[in-house]
MARROTI-102837 format. One record per atom (N, C-alpha, C, CB): x negated, y negated, z. Coordinates in steps of 0.02 Angstrom, whole numbers, padded with zeros to 5 digits, always signed. Glycine has a CB too. Layout:
<sites>
XYZ ...
</sites>
This chain:
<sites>
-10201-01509+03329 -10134-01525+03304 -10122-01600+03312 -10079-01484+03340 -10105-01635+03252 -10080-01691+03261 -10024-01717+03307 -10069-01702+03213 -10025-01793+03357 -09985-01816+03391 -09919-01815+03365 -10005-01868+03405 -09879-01778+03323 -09836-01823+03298 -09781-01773+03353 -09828-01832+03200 -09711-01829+03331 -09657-01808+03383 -09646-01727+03380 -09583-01849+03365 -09644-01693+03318 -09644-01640+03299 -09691-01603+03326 -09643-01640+03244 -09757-01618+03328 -09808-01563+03364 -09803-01591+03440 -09900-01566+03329 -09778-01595+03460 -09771-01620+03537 -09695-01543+03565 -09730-01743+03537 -09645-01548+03521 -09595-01507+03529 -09612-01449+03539 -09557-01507+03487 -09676-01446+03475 -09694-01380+03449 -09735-01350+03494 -09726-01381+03384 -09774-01382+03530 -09823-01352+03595 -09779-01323+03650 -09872-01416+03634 -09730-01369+03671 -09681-01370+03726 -09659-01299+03712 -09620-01431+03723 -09627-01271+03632 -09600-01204+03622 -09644-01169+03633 -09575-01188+03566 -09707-01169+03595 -09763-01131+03625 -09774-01110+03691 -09811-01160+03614 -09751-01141+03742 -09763-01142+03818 -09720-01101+03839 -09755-01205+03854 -09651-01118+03820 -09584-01066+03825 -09589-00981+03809 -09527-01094+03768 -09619-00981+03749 -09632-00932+03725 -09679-00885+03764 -09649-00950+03671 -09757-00908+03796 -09763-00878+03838 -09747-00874+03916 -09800-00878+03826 -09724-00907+03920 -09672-00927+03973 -09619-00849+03989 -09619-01003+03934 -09608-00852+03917 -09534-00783+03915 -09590-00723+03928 -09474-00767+03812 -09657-00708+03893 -09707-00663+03883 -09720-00639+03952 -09768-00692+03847 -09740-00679+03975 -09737-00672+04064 -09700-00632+04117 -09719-00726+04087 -09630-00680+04091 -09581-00664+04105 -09547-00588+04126 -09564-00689+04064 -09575-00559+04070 -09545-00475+04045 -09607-00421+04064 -09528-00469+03940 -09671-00458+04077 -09719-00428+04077 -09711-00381+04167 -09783-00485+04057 -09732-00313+04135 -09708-00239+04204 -09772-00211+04221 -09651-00155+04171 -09820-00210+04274 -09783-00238+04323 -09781-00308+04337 -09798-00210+04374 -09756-00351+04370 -09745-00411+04364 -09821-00464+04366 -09693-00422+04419 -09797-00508+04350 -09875-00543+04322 -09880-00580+04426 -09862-00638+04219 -09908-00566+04430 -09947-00630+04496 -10034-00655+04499 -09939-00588+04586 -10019-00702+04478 -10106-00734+04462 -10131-00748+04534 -10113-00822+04409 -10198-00750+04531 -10236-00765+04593 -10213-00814+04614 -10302-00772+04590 -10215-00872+04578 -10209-00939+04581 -10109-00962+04573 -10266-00969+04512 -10099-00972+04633 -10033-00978+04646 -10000-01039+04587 -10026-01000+04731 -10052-01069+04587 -10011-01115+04543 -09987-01107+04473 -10041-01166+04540 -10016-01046+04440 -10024-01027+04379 -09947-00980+04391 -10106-00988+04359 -09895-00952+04452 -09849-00912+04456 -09818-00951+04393 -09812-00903+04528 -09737-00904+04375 -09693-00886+04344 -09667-00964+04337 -09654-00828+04375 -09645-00966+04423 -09601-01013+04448 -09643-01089+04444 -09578-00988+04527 -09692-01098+04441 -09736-01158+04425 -09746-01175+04376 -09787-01159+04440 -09744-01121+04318 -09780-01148+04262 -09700-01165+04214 -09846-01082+04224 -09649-01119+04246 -09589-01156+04236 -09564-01200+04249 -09558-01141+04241 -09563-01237+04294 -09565-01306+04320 -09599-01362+04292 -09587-01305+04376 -09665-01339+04279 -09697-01376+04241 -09712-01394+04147 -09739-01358+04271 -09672-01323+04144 -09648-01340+04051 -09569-01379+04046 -09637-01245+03996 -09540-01384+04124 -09475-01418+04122 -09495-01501+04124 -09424-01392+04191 -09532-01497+04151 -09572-01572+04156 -09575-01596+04083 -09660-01568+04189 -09635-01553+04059 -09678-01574+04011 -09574-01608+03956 -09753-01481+03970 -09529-01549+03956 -09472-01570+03901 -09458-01662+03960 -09373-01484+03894 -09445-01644+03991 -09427-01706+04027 -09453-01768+04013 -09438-01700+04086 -09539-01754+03991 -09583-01824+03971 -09586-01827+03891 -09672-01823+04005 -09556-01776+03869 -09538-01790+03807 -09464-01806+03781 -09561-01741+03775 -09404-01796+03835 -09344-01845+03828 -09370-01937+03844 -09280-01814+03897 -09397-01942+03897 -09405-01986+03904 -09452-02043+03849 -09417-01971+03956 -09485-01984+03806 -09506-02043+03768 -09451-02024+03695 -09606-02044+03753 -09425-01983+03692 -09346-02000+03648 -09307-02080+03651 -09282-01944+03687 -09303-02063+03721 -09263-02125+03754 -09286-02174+03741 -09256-02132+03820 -09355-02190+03764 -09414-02265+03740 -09398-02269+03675 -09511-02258+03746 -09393-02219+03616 -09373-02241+03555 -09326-02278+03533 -09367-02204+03528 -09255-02236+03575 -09199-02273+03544 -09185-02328+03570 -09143-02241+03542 -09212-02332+03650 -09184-02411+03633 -09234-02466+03627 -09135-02438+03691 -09313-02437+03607 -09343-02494+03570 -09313-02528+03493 -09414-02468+03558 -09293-02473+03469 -09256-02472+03407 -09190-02528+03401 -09230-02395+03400 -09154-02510+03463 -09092-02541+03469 -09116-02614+03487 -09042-02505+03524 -09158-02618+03511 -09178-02682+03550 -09206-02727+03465 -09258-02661+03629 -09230-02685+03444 -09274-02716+03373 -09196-02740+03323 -09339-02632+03320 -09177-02695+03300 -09131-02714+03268 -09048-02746+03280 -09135-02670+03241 -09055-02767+03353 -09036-02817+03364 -09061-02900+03368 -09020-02796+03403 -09121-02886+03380 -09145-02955+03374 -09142-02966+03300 -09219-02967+03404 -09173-02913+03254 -09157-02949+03173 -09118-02957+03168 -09163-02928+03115 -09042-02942+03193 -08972-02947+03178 -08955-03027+03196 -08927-02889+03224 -08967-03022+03258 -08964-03096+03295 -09010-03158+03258 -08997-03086+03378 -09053-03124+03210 -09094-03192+03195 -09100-03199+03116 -09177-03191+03231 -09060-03171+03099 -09046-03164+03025 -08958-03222+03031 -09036-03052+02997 -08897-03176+03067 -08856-03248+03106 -08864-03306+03114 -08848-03250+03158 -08928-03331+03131 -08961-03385+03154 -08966-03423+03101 -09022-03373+03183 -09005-03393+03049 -09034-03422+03005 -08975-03408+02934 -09114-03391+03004 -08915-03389+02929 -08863-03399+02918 -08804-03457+02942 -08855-03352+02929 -08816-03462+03003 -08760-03527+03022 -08799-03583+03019 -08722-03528+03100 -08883-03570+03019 -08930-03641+03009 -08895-03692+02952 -09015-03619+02977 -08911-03632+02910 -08883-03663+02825 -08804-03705+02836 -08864-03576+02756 -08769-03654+02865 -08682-03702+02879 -08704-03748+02905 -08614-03675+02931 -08736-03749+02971 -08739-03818+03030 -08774-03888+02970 -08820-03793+03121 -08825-03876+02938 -08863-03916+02912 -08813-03957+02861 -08923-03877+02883 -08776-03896+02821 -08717-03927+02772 -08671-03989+02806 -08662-03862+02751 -08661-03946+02858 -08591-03977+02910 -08617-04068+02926 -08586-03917+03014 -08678-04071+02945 -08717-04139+02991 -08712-04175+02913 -08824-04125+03040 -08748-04138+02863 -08780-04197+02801 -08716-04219+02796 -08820-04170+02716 -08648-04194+02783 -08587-04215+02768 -08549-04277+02787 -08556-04173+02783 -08582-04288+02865 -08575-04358+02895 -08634-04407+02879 -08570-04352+02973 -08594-04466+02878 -08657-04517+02865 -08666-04550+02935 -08640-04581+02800 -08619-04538+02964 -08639-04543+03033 -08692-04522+03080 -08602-04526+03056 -08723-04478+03045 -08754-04421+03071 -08827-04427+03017 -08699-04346+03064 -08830-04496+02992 -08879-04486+02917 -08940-04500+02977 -08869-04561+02826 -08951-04530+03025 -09035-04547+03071 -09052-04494+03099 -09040-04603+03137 -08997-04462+03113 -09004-04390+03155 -09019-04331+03100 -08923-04368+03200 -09012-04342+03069 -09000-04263+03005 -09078-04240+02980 -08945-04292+02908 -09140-04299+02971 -09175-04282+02969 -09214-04213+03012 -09185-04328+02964 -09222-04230+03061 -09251-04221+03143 -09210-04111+03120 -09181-04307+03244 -09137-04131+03119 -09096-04077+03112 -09120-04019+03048 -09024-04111+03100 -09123-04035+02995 -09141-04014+02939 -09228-03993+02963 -09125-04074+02878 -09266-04017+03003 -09335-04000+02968 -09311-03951+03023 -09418-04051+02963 -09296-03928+03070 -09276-03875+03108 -09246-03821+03077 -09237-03895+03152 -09197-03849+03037 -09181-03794+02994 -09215-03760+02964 -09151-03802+02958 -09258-03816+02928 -09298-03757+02875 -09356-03738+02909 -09326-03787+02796 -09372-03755+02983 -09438-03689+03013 -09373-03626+03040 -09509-03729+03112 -09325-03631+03035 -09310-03586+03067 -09280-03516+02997 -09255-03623+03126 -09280-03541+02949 -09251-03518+02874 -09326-03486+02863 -09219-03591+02807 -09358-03531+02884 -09449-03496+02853 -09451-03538+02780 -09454-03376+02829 -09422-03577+02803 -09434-03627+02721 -09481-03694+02747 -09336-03669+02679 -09549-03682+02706 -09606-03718+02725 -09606-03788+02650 -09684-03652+02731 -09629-03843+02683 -09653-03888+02635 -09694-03880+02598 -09668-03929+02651 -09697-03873+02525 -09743-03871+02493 -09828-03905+02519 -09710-03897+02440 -09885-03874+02510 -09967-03901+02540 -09971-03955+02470 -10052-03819+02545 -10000-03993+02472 -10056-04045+02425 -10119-04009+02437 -10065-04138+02453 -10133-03994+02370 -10196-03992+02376 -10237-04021+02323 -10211-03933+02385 -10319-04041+02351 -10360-04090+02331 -10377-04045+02233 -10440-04099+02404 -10380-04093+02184 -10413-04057+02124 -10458-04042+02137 -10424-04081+02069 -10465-03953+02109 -10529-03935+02106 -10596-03960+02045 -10515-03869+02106 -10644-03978+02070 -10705-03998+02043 -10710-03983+01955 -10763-03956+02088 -10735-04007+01925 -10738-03982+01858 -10805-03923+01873 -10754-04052+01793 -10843-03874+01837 -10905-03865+01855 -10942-03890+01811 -10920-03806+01866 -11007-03890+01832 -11055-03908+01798 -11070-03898+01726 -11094-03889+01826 -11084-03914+01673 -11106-03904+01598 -11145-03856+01612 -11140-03962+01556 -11151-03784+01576 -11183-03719+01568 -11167-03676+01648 -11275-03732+01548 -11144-03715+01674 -11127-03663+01763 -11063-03628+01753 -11109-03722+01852 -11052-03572+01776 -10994-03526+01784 -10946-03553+01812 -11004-03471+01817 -10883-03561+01796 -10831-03566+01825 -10821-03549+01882 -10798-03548+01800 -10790-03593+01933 -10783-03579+01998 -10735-03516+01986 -10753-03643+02045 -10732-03470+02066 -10691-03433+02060 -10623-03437+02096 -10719-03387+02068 -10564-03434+02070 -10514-03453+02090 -10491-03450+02161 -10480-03430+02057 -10457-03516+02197 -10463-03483+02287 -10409-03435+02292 -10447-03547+02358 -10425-03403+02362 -10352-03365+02380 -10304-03387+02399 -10350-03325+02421 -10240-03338+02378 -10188-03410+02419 -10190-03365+02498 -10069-03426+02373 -10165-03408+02540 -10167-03383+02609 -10100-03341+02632 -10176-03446+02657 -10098-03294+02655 -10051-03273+02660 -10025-03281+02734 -10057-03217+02633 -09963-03335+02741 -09941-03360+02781 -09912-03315+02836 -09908-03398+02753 -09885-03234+02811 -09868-03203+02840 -09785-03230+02878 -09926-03191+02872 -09755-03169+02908 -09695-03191+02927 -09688-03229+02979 -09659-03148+02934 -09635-03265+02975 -09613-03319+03042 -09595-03271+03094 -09540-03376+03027 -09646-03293+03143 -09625-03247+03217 -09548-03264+03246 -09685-03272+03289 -09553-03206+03285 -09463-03213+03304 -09460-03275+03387 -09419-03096+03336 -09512-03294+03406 -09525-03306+03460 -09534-03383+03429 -09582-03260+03498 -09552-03396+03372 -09561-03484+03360 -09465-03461+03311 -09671-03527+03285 -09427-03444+03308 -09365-03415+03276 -09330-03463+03339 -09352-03316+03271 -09336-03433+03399 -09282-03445+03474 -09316-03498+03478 -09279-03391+03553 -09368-03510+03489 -09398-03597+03508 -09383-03642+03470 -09471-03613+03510 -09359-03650+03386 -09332-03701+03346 -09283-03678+03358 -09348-03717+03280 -09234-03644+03358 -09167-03624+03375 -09128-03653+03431 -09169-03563+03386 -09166-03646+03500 -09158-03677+03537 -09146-03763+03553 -09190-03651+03553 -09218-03793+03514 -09211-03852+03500 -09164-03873+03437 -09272-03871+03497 -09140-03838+03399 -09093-03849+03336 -09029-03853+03378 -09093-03783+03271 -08994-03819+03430 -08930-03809+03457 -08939-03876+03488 -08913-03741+03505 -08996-03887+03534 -09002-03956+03573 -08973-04021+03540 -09076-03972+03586 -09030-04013+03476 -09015-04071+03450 -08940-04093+03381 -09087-04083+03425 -08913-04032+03381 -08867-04041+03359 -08791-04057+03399 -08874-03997+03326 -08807-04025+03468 -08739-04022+03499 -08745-04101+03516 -08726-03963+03570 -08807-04135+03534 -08814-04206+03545 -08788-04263+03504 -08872-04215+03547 -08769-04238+03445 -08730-04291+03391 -08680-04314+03406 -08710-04270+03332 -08652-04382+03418 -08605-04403+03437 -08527-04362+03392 -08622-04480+03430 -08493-04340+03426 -08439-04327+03382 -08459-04255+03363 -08431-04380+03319 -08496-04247+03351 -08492-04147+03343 -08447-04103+03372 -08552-04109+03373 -08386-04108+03317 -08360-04046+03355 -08311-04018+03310 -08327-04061+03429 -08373-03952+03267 -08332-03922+03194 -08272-03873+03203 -08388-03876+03144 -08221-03878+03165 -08170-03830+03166 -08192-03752+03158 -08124-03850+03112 -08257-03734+03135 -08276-03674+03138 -08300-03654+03214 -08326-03667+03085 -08264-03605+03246 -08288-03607+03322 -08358-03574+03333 -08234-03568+03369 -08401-03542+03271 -08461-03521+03254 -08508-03560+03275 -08466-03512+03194 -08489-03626+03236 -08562-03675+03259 -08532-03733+03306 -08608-03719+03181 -08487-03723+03339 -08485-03784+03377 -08546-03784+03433 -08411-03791+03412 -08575-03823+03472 -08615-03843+03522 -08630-03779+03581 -08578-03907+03552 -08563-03761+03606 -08567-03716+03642 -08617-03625+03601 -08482-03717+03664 -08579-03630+03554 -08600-03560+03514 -08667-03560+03513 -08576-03552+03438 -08685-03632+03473 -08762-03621+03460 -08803-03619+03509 -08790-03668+03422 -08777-03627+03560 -08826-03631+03641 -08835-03542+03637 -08765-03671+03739 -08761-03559+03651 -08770-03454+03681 -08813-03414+03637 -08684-03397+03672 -08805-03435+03574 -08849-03394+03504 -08917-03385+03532 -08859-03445+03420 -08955-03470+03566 -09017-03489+03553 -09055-03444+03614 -09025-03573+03554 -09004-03435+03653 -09001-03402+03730 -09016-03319+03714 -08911-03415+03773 -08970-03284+03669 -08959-03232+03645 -09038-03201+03595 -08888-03249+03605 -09063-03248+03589 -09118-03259+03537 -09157-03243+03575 -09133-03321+03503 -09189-03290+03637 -09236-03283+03695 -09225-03197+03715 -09212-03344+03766 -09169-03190+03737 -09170-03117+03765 -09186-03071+03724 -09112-03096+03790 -09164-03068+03659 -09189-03023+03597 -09264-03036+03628 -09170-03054+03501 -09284-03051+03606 -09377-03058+03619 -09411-03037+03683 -09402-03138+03617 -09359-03042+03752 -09365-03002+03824 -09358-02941+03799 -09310-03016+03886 -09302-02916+03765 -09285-02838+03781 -09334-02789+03728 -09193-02821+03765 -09388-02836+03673 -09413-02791+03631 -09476-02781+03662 -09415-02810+03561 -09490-02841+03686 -09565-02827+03717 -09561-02781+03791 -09605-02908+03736 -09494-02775+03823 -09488-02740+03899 -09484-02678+03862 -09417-02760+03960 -09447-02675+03810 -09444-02582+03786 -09497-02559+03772 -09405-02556+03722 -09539-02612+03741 -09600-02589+03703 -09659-02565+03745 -09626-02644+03661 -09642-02603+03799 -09679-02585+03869 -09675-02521+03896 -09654-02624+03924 -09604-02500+03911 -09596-02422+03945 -09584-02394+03902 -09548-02400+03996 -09591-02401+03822 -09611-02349+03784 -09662-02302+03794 -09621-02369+03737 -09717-02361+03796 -09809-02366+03806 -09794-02322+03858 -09861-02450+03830 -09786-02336+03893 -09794-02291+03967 -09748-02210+03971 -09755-02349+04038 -09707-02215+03935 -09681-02163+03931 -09707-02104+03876 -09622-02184+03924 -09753-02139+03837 -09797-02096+03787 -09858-02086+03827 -09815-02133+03712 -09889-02141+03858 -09944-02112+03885 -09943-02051+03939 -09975-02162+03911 -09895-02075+03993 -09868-02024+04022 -09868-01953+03997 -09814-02042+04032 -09835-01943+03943 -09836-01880+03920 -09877-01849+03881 -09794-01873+03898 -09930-01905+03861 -10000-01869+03840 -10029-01845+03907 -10057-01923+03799 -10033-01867+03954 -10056-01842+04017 -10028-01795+04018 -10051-01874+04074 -09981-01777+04034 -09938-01697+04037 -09965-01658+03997 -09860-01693+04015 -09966-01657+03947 -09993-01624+03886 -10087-01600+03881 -09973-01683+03825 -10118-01663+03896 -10191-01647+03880 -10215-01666+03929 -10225-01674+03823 -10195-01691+04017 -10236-01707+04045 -10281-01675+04071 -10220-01730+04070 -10362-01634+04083 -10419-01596+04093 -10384-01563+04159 -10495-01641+04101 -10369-01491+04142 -10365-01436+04211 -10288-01472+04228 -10443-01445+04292 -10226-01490+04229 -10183-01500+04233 -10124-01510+04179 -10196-01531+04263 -10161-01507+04131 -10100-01531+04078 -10096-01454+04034 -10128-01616+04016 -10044-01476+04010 -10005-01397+03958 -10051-01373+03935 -09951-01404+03888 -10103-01406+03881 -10151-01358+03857 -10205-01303+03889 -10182-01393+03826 -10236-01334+03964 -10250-01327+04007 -10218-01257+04054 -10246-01384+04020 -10156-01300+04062 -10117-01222+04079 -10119-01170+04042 -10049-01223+04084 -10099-01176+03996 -10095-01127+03919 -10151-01076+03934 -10117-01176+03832 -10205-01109+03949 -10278-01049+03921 -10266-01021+03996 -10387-01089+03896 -10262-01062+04042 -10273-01008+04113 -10218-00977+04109 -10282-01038+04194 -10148-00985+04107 -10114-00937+04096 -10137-00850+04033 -10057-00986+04078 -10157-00872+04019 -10207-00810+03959 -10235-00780+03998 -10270-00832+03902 -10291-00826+04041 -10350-00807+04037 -10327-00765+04127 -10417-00880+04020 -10285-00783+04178 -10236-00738+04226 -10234-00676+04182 -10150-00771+04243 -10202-00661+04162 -10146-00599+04106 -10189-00542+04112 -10132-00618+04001 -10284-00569+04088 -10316-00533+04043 -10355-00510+04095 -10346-00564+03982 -10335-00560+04153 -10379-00541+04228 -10319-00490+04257 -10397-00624+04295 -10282-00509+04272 -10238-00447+04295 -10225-00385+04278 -10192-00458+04296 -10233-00383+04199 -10193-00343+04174 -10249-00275+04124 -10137-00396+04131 -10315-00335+04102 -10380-00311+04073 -10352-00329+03986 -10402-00211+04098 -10402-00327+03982 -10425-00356+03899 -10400-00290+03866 -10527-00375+03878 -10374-00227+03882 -10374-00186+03843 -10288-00174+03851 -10430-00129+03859 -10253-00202+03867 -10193-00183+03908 -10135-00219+03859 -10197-00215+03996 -10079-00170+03860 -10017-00213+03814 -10007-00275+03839 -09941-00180+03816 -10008-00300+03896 -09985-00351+03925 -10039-00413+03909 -09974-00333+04000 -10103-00392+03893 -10153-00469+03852 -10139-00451+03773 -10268-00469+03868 -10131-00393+03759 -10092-00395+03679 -10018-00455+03672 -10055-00297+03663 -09997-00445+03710 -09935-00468+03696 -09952-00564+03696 -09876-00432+03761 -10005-00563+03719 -10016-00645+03731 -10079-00670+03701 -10022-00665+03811 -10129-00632+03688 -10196-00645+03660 -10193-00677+03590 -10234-00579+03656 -10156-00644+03571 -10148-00697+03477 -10101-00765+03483 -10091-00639+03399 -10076-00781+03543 -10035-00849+03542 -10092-00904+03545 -09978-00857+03612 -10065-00965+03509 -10112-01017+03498 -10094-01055+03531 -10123-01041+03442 -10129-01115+03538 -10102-01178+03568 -10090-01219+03500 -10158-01218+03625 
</sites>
């Protein structure tokens, strides 16, 4: 059965199910092996839901953590555009505006056009070169996003006289933004972390050799059919369940 969140639930019911089988089974089930009881293997399918809330949880707030940082850095690159308007507007501000603007546009993801060298004619009777690839630059990381951001708030709050009637981009804002930015990028990679661990974790629960659910699953059977004999309602009632 495939990993997916769905077949993870679906085993867990499976477990319940003979779990209840057990349960009802007259005279009462007691396996050789104490650990395989009623009361253990219930405990231990309470687990198994437990390591599968917990990686619920790793979801949502990797999620929350993610789509706050796009939120926060989409903002960014929204008040860039105002701040940049706001500086060119002074000519006071014309030595400084350069420095300001090329910040802007790494942080917009707006790149300078490349020069590139003419390509060669080819040779008389030789095949045409074949056209290059273009490179695919791929997206602007969110981590060089807070590092021009950061230095964009710096060097803007540093302008003599900066101080816009929009309380959005004044000096102070854009700090906290650039600040706000950094932590976006702490909280996706820390979620992303005890996600990891909270999935692996519960693959262990699930498949780890002689301890994990599947594991349980067959010795719980394979008890039933010892107690009870291969010919008996009580391995009927459990012999056709799958994992």
């Amino acid at each position: 059965m495939a990993n997916s969140e769905r077949s993870f639930a679906d085993r867990l019911q499976k477990g319940r199910v003979l779990l209840a089988a057990l349960q009802n089974m007259s005279p009462a089930f007691v396996p050789a092996d104490a650990a395989l009881s009623i009361g253990n293997f219930e405990a231990y399918l309470d687990s198994v839901g437990g390591a599968n809330d917990a990686v619920a949880s790793g979801v949502d707030a990797f999620s929350e953590a993610v789509t706050a940082r796009v939120a926060d850095a989409k903002k960014a690159q929204a008040l860039v555009t105002q701040v940049v308007a706001y500086v060119k507007s002074n000519s006071a501000w014309k030595l400084k505006f350069p420095r300001i603007k090329q910040l802007g546009d790494k942080i917009r993801g707006i790149r300078p056009p490349r020069r590139t060298a003419p390509r060669k004619a080819a040779a008389p009777g030789a095949p045409a070169a074949k056209p290059e690839k273009k490179r695919d630059r791929g997206d602007q990381s969110y981590a060089d996003i807070a590092s021009n951001f950061k230095a964009f708030a710096t060097a803007v709050a540093g302008l003599s006289g900066y101080n816009p009637p929009d309380a959005g981009i004044t000096g102070p804002a854009l700090t906290a933004l650039g600040k706000k930015l950094e932590k976006d990028n702490t909280d996706v990679a820390s979620t992303d972390q005890a996600l990891d661990e909270a999935q692996r974790a519960r693959a262990d629960k699930f498949a780890a050799p002689e301890t994990g659910l599947e594991a349980k699953f067959q010795a719980e059977k394979n008890a039933v059919k010892g107690q009870y004999s291969q010919k008996s309602p009580q391995w009927n009632a459990v012999k056709a369940m799958r994992w």
